[in-house]
C-alpha positions as CSV (number, residue, x, y, z in Angstrom):
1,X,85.0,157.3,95.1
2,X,83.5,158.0,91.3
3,X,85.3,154.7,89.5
4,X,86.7,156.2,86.3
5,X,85.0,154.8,82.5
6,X,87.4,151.7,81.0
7,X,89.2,152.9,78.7
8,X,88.2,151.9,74.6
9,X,90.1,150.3,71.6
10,X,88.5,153.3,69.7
11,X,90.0,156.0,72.2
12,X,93.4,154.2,72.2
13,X,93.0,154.1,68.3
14,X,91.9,158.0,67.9
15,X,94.6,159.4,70.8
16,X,97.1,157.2,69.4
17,X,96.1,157.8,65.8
18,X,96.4,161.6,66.5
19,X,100.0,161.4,68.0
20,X,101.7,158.9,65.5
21,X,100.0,161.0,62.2
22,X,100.7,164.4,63.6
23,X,104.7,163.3,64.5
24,X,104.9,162.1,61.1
25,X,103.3,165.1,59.2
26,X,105.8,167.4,61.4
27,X,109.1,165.6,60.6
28,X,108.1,164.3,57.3
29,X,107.5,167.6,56.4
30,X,110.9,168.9,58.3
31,X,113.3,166.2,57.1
32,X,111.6,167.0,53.6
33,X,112.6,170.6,53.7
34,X,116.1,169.8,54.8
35,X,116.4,167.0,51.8
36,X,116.6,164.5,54.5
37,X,113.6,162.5,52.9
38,X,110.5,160.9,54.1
39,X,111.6,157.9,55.7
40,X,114.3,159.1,58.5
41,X,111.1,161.9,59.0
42,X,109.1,158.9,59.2
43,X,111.7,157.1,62.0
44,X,112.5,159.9,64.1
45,X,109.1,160.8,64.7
46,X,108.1,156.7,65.6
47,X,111.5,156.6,68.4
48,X,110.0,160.2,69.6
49,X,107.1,159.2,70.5
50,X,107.3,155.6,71.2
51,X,108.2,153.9,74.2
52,X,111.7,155.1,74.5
53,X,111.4,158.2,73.8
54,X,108.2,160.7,75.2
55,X,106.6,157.0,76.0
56,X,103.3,158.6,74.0
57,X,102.4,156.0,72.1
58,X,103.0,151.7,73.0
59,X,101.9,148.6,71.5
60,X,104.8,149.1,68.8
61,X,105.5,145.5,68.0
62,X,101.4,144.8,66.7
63,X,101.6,148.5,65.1
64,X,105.4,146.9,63.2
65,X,103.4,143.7,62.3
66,X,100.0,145.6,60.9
67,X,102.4,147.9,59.1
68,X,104.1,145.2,57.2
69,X,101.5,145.3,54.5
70,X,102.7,148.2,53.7
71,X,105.9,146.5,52.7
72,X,103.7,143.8,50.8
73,X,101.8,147.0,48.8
74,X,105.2,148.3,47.7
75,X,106.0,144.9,46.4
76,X,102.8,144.9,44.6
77,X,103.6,148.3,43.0
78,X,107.4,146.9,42.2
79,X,105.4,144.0,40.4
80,X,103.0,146.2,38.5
81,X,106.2,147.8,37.0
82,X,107.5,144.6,35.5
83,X,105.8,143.8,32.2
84,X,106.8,139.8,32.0
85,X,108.6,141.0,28.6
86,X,110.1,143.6,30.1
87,X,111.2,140.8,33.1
88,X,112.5,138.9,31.0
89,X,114.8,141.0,28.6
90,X,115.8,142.4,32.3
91,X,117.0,138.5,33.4
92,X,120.4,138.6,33.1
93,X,120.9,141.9,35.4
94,X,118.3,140.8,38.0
95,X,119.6,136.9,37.8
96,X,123.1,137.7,38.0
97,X,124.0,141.2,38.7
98,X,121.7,140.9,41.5
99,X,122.2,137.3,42.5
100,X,126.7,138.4,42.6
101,X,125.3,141.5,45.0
102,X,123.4,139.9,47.3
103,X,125.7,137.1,47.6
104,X,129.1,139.3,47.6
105,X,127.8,142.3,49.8
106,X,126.4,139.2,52.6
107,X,129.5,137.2,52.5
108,X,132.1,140.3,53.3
109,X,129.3,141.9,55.8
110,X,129.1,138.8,57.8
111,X,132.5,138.1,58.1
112,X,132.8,141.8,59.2
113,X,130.3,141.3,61.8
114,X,131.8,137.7,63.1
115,X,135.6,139.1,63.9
116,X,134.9,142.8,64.7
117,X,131.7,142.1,67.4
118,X,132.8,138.5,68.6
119,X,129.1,137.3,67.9
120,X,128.5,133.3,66.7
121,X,128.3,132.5,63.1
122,X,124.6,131.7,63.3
123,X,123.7,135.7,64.7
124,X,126.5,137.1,62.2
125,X,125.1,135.3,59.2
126,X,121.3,136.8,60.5
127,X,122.5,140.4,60.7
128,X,125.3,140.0,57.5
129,X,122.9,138.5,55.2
130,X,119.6,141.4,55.9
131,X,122.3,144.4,55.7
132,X,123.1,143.3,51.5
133,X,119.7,144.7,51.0
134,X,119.0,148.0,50.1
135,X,116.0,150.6,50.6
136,X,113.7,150.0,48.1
137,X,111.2,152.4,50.0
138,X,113.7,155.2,49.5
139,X,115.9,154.3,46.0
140,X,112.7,153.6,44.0
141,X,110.5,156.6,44.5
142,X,113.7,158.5,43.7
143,X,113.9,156.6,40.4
144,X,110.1,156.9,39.6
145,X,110.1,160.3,40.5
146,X,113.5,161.9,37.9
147,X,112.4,159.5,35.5
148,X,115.3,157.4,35.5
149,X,113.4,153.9,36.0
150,X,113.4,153.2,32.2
151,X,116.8,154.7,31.4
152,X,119.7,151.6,31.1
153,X,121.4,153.3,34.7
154,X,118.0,153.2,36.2
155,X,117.3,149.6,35.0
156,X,120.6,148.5,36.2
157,X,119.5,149.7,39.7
158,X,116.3,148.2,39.5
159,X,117.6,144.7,38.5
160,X,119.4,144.8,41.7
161,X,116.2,146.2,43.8
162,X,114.3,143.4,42.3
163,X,116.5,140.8,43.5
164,X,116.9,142.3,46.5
165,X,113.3,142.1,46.9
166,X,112.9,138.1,45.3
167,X,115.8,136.9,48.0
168,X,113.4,137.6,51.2
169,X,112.6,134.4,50.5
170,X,115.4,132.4,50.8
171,X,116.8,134.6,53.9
172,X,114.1,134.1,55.7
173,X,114.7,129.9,55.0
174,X,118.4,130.6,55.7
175,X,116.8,132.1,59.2
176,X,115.0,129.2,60.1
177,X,117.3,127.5,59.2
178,X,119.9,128.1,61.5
179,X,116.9,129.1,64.2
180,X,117.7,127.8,67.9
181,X,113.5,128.4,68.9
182,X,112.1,124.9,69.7
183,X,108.8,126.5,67.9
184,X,110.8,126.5,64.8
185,X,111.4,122.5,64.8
186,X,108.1,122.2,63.5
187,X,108.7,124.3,60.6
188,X,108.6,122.7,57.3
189,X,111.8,121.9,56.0
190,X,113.8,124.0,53.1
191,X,113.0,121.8,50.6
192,X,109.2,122.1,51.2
193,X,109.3,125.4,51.7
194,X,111.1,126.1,47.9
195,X,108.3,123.3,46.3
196,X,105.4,125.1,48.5
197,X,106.9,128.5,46.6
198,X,106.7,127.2,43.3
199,X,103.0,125.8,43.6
200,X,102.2,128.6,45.1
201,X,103.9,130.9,42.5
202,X,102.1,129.1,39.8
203,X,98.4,129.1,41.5
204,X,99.1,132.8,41.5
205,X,99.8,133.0,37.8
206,X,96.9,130.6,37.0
207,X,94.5,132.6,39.4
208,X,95.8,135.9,37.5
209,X,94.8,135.1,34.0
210,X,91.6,132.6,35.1
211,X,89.7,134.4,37.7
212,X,91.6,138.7,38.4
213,X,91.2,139.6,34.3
214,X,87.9,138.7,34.0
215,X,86.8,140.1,37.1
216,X,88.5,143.3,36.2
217,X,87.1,143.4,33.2
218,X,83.7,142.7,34.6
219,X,84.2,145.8,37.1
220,X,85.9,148.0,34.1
221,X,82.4,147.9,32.2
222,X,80.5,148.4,35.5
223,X,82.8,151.9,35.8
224,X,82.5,152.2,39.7
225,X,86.5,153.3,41.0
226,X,85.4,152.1,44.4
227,X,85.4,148.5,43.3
228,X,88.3,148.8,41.4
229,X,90.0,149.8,44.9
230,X,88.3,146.8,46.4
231,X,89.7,144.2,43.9
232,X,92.8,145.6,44.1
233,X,93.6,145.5,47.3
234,X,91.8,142.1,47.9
235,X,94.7,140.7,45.7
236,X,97.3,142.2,47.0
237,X,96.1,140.6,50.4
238,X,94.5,137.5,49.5
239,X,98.2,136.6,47.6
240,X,99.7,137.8,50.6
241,X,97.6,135.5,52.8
242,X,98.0,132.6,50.5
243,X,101.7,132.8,50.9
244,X,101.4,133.8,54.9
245,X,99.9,130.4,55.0
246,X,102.1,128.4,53.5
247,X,105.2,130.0,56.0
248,X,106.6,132.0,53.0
249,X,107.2,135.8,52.4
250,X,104.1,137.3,51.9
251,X,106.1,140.2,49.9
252,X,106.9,137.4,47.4
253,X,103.1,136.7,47.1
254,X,102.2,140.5,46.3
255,X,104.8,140.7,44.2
256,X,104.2,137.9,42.0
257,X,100.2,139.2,42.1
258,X,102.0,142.5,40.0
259,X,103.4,140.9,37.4
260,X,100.3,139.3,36.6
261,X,99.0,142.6,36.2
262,X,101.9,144.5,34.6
263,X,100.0,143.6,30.7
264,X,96.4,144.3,32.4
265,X,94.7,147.2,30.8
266,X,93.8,148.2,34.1
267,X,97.2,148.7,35.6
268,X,97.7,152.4,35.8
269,X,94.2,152.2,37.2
270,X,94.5,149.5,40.3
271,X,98.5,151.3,40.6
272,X,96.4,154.5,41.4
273,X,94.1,153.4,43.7
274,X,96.7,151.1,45.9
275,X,99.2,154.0,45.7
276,X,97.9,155.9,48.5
277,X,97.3,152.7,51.1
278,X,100.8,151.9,50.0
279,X,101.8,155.4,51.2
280,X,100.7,155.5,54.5
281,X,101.1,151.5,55.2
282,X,104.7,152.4,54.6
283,X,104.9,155.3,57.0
284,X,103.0,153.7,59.7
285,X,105.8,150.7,59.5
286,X,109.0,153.1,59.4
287,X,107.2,154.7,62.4
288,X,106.6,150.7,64.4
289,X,110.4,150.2,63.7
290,X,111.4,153.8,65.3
291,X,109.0,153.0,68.1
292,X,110.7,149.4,68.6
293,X,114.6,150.9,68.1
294,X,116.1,150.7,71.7
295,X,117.5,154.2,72.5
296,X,119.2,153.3,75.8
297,X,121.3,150.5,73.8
298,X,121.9,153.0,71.0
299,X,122.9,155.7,73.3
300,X,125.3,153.0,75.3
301,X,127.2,152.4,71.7
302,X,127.2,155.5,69.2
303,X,130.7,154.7,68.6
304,X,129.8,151.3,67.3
305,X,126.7,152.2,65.7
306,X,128.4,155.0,63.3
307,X,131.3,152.6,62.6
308,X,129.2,150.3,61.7
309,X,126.9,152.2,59.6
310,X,130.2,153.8,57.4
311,X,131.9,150.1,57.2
312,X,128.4,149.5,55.6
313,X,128.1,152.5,53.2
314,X,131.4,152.2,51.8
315,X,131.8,148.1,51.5
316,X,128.5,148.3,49.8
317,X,129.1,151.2,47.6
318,X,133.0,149.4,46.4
319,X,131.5,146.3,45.9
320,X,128.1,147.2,43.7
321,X,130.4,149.8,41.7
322,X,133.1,146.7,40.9
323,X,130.3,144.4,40.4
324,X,128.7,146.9,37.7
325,X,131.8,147.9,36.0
326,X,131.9,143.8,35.1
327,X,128.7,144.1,33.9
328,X,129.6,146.4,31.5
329,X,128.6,150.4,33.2
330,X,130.6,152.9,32.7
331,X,133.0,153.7,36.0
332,X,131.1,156.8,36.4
333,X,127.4,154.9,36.1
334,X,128.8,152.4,37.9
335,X,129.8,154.4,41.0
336,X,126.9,156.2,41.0
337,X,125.1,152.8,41.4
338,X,127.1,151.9,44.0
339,X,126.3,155.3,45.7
340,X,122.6,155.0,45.6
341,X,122.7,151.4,46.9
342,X,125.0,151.9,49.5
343,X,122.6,151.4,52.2
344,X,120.6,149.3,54.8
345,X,116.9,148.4,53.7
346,X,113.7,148.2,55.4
347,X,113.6,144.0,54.7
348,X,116.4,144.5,57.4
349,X,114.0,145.4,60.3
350,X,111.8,142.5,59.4
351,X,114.7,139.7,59.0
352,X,116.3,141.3,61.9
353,X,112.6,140.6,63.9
354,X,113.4,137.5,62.2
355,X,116.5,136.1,63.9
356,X,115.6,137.7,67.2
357,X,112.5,135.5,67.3
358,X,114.4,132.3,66.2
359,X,117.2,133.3,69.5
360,X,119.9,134.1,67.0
361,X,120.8,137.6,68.3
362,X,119.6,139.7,71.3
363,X,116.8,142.3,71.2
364,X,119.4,144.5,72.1
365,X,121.4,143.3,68.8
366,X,118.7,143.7,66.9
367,X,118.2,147.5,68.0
368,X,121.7,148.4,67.3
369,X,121.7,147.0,63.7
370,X,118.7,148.5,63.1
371,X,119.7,152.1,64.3
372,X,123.0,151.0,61.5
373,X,120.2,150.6,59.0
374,X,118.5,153.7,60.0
375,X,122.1,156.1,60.4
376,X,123.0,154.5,56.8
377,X,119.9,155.5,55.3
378,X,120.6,159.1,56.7
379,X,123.4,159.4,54.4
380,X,121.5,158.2,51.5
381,X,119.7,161.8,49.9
382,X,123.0,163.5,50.2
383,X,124.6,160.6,48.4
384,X,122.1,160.5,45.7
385,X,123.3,164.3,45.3
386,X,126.8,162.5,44.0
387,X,125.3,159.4,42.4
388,X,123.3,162.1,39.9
389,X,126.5,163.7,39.0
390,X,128.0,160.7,38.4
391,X,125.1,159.0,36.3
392,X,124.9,161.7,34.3
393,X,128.8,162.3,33.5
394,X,129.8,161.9,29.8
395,X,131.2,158.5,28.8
396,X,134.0,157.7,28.7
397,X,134.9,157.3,24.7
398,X,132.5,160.7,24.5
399,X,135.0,162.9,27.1
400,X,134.3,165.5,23.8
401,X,131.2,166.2,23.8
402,X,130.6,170.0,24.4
403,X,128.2,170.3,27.1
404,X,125.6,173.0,27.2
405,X,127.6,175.6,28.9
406,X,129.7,176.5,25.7
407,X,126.0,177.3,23.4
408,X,125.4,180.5,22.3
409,X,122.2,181.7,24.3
410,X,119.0,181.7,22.1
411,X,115.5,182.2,22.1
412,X,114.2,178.8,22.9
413,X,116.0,175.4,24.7
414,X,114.8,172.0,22.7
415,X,115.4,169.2,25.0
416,X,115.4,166.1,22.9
417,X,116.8,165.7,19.7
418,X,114.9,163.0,18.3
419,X,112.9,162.6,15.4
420,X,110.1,165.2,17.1
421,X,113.0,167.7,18.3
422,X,114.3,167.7,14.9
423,X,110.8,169.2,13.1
424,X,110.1,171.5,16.2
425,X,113.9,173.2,15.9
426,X,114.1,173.7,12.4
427,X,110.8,175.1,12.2
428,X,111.7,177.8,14.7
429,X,115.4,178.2,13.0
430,X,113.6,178.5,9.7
431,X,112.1,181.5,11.3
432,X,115.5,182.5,12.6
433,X,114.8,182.0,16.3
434,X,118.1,181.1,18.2
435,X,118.3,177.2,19.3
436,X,120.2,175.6,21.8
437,X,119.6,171.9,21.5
438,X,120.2,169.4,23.8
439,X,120.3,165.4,23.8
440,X,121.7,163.0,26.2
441,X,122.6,160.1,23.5
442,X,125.6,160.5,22.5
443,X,125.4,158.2,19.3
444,X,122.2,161.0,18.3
445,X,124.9,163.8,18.7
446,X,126.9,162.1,16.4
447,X,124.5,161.5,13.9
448,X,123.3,165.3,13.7
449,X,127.0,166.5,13.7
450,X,127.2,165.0,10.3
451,X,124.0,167.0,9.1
452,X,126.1,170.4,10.4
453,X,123.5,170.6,13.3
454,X,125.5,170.9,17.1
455,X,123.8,169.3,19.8
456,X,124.7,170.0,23.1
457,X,125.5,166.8,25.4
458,X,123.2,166.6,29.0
459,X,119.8,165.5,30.5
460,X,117.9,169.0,29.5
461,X,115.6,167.9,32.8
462,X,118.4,168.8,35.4
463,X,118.3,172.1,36.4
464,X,122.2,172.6,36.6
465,X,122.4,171.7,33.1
466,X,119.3,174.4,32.4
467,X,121.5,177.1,33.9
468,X,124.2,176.1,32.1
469,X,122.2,176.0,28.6
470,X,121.0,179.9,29.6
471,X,117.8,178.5,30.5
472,X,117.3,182.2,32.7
473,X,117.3,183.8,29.3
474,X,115.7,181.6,27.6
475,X,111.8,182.5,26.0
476,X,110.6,179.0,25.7
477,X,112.0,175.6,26.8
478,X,110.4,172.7,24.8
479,X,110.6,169.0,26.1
480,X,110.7,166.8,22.9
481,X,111.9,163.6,24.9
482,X,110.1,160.6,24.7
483,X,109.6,160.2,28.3
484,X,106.4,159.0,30.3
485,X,107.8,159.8,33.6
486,X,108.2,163.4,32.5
487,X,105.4,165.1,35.1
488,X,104.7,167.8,37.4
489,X,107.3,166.9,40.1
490,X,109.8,167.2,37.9
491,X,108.8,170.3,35.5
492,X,107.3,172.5,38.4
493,X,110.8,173.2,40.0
494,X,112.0,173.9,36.1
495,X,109.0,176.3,35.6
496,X,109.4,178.3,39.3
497,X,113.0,178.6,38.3
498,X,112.4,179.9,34.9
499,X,109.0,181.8,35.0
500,X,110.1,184.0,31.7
501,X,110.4,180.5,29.9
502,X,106.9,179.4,28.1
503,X,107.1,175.3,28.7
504,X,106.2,172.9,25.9
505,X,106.3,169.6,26.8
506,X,105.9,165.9,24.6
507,X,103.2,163.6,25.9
508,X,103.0,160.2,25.8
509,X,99.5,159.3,25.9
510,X,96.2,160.9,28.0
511,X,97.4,159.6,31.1
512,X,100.7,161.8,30.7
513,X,98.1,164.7,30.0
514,X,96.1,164.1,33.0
515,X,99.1,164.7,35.3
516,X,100.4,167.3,33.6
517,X,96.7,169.4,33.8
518,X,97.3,171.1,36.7
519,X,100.5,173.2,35.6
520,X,100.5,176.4,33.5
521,X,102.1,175.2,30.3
522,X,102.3,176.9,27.2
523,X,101.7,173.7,25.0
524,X,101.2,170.2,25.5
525,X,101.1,167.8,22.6
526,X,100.7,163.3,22.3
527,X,103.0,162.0,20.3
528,X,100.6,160.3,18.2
529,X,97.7,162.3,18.2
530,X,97.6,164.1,14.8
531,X,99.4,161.3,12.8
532,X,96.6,158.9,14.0
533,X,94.2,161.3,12.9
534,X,95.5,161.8,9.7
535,X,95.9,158.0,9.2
536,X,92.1,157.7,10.0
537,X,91.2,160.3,7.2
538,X,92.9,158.2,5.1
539,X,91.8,155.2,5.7
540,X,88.0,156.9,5.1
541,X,89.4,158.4,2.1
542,X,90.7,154.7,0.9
543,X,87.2,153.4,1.7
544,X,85.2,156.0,-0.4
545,X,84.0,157.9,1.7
546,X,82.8,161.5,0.0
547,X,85.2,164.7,1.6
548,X,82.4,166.2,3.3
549,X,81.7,163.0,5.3
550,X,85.1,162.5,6.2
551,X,85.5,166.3,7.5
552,X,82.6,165.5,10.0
553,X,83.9,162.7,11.3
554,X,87.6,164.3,12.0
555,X,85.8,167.4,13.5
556,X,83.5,165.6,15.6
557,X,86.2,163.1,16.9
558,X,88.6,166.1,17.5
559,X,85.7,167.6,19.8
560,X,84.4,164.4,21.3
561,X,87.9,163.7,22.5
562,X,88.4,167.5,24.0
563,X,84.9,166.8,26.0
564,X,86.4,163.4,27.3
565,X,89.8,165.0,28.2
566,X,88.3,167.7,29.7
567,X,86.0,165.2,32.1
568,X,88.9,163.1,32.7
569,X,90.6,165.9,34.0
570,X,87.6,167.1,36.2
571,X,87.1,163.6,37.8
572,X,90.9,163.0,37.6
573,X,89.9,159.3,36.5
574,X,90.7,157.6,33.1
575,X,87.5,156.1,33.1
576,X,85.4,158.9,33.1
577,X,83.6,159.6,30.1
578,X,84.0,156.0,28.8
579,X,80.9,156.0,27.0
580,X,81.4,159.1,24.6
581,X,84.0,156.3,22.9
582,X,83.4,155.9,19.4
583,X,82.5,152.2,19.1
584,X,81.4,149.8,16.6
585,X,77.4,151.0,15.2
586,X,77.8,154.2,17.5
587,X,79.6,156.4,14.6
588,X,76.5,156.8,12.6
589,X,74.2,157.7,15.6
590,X,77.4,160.6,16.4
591,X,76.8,161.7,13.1
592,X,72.9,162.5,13.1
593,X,73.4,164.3,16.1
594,X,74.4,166.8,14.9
595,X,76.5,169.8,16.1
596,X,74.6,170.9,19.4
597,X,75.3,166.7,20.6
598,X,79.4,165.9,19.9
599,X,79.8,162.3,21.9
């Protein structure tokens, strides 16, 4: 009898590759078209074809504990966002809003759990705590994405992400604390563990600024985007590993490797090239946590499971709404907050892995709250629908603000009535073109209604608003916000909705422009551009130089900065075309060029 070939790693890896990437593309791409989002696509597909389900794919628990990094990258990009500044003016929301969530939302779970299930305090405490946390995978992209990150609702929900995030560390203590494993006895104690943190914490800061700036800036002047991917994922890891090692959350460790970053003039870049491991990391682990959810223990208790999950929605979203109303948001703001927080988080599969190993719950305990996690997280893109209307409503002392509905329908939209909006509508009124003008602040309504201008109340990026404004009528729709976020996910629905509408959009800097290249926009203009360059002739001008000299410089500048825009775009790299900067003794060279060589 012919005996048959063993069978490889590499054909498990390339069969099993196939089947987990080709689920997920399907129901990614499915949930995405019904609004569901990514990650229930991404958790659907993994119980399909796991164990439970077809039985296609095994080995889900070393696939759950490879895909963890992908946790520790998002942590890494959380970090990157967080300018130390910026940390700090956020303090009091993170350190206190989010220290009175975490705290509130675990105390009420847990004592849910304990006289609703019969379970010990120890296993009710290990489930309670984990289900305060919320899905930073799905609230955050959502944030990014509408660019609401920066806006004072958006920073508000951040805060509480954030400390969401920074309490993984003293869960996982409280875990092993209470653990009943005999493996655990050897643990170090709390105490250790918060000093080892702290060391740890500050040999990441001190590594940061000592050893990862100057070897980014050694790899910035080499130019080669392959190493920046290298260095950036080696310190994602390598803090990871340092804190793996010391038996503390390795999330805490990428994390605290971003903020070092966050002031690096090389963020955008390294947030570029980790972005994309970050993506798929993150499927592969919602796909190990669908492959290791126990169907047959799900399918035993539905009733319990979608009890559950609404007792966790709701007495989430009451208490994060309460809590924010105390800290001064609006009941509206405030309830949307609570909305779009209302769920489990993916830190719940991992601290759920957690107790099970340290014999706190069953594994069949730990499948039913994590199918509660996953059936709460279902309900989060519809309520996201809500917490947008609600973030968005009028305040409450501004109830009379006309909203866009009751303009007069004119030629062009202005979205943004700041100190740009102002110079591009009254140039276009001088010229008696029809203006509907739109601002979200009300105190800047206020302030124009005493110059006799109206301005129409609303975020002039939502496309209800647009339809109220007359936006199908419309001839040109000009964003004048001051708004970096502002990019092609969010104007391409706006320009396939509108197509009669010429777009005219306000850039921040290049890298705005960059993203921005591949849509068909009427007009795209930096902020800063043409004031700088008019600052520069004068400051030539101030130094003597003749007019004619002066001229040459601003034309050759104006072209040498279309050539490095234009091979920025082509490489889609902000480093490209580094060495056509003007820089100190290179000016005069530029000049005797002449025109046939603009650098």
């Amino acid at each position: 009898m012919e005996a048959h070939a063993p069978i490889s790693a590499t054909d498990v890896l390339l069969s099993e590759g196939v089947i987990l990437l080709g689920a997920a593309v399907l129901f990614v791409m499915l949930f995405r078209r019904f609004g569901l989002g990514a990650v229930l696509g991404y958790l659907v597909a993994g119980a399909l074809v796991g164990p439970q389900g077809l039985g296609l794919v095994g080995g889900a628990e070393s696939k759950l504990a490879i895909a963890e990094i992908g946790i520790v990258l998002l942590l890494f990009l959380v970090g990157l966002e967080l300018h130390p500044s910026r940390l700090w003016r956020l303090k009091r929301d993170i350190f206190a809003l989010g220290l009175a969530q975490v705290v509130l939302c675990g105390c009420v779970l847990t004592a849910v759990i304990f006289y609703s299930t019969g379970f010990s305090w120890g296993a009710a405490i290990a489930l309670g705590l984990p289900l305060a946390l919320s899905s930073t995978a799905q609230v955050l992209p959502g944030l990014k994405s509408s660019g609401r990150i920066n806006s004072p609702f958006g920073e508000k929900v951040f805060s509480i992400l954030l400390f969401q995030d920074l309490s993984i560390v003293p869960l996982i203590t409280i875990v092993a604390a209470l653990s009943r494993n005999p493996a655990d006895a050897g643990g170090p104690p709390g105490w250790m563990m918060a000093a080892y943190t702290v060391a740890a914490i500050a040999g990441l800061v001190l590594a940061g600024r000592f050893i990862l700036r100057p070897l980014l800036g050694l790899v910035g002047r080499m130019g080669e985007r392959e190493l920046f991917v290298a260095v950036g994922l080696f310190t994602v890891l390598a803090a990871a590993a340092l804190m793996h090692s010391l038996h503390l959350s390795t999330a805490l460790g990428a994390f605290v490797a971003g903020v070092m970053l966050a002031d690096s003039p090389y963020r955008h870049e390294i947030e570029a090239d980790v972005e994309p491991f970050r993506s798929i990391l993150l499927g592969l682990f919602f796909l190990a946590v669908g492959m290791v959810l126990d169907l047959r223990t799900v399918a035993a208790n539905p009733l319990f499971v979608l009890s559950m999950a609404a007792i966790l929605v709701a007495t989430k979203a009451a208490i994060i709404t309460g809590l924010a109303r105390l800290f001064g948001m609006a009941w509206q703001q405030a309830l949307g907050a609570g909305l779009l927080l209302s769920q489990g988080g993916e830190f719940g599969f991992v601290l759920f892995a957690q107790a099970q190993n340290a014999l706190l719950i069953a594994p069949q305990a730990a499948s039913l709250f994590s199918a509660i996690v996953t059936f709460s997280m279902a309900t989060t893109p519809f309520l996201m629908l809500f917490a947008r209307r609600f973030e968005f409503a009028k305040p409450k002392d501004h109830d009379d603000l006309p909203g866009p509905e009751d303009a007069p329908r004119g030629s062009a939209i202005i979205v943004g009535y700041g100190r740009f909006g102002q110079t591009v509508a009254q140039m276009l009124m001088g010229h008696g073109f029809g203006v509907t003008l739109i601002d979200k602040k009300p105190a800047q309504i206020e302030v124009s209604s005493r110059f006799d201008m109206k301005v129409y109340y609303g975020d002039g990026t939502r496309m209800d608003l647009l339809h109220r404004a007359g936006a199908e009528e419309a001839r040109l729709i000009a964003f004048c916000i001051d708004d970096p976020a502002l990019d092609s996910r969010v104007l391409q629905p706006i320009a396939e909705a509108f197509p009669q509408a010429a777009l005219m959009v306000r850039v921040f800097d290049r890298r705005q422009l960059l993203e921005l290249h591949d849509m068909n926009l009427a007009g795209t203009v930096r902020e800063v551009y043409e004031s700088a360059i008019c600052m520069g002739v004068q400051a030539m001008q101030a130094l003597g130089v003749p007019d004619g000299e002066v001229e040459e410089v601003e034309r050759q500048y104006r072209a040498n900065d279309a050539q490095r825009l234009a091979l920025q775009t082509e490489h889609g790299n902000l480093l490209a075309a580094k060495d056509l900067m003007y820089r100190p003794g290179k000016g005069m060279r530029l000049l005797s060029r002449g025109d046939g060589e603009e650098a």
